[in-house]
N, C-alpha and C positions, 0 to 999 in steps of 0.2 A: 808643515803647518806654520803660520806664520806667528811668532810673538816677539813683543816689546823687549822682553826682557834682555837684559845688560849688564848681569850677575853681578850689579850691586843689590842684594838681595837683602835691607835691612829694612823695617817698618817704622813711619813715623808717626810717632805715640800721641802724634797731637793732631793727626789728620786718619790715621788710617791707613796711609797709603806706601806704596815701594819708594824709597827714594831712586830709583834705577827706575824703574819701569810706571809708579804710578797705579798699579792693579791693587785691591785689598786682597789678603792674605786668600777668603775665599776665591778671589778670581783666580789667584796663580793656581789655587789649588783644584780649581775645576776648567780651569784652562782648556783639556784635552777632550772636555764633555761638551762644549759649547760649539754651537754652529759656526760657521763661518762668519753667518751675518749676526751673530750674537760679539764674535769677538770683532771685528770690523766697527762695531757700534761701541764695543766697550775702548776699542782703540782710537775713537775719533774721539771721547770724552778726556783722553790720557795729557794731552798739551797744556788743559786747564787744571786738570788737578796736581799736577807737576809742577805750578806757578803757586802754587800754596804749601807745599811741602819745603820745612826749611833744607837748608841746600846741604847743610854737611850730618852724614850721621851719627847717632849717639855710640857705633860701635867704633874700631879700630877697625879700616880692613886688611885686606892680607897685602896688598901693596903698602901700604901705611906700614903695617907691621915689618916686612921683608925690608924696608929702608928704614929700619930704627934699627932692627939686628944688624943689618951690614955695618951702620955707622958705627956701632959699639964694640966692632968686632980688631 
């Protein structure tokens, strides 16, 4: 099955959407129920709502994190 996702998995609080993928929380979460031409339709809207999500997330991720432990270490 084909999806966007690119396991930056955080939401931006001001648009709604994955900063990794672009899906709202309900798309990831019914992902696996949706047709083929449902996610194909939801995948061709992803390039524009990706242009509106700011670009860094509000959390730490685990790359982030894994290079702040190394350097302290």
């Amino acid at each position: 099955m084909e999806s966007p996702c690119i396991l930056v998995c955080s939401i931006d609080m001001k648009t709604g959407y994955c900063f990794g993928c672009g899906r709202t929380r309900a798309e990831i979460g019914a992902w696996t129920t949706y047709t083929d031409g449902e996610r194909r339709e939801i995948m061709a809207s992803l390039p524009a709502r990706l242009e509106t999500v700011e670009r860094k997330p509000r959390r730490e991720t685990r790359r982030q994190r894994m290079a702040r432990e190394s350097g302290s270490a």
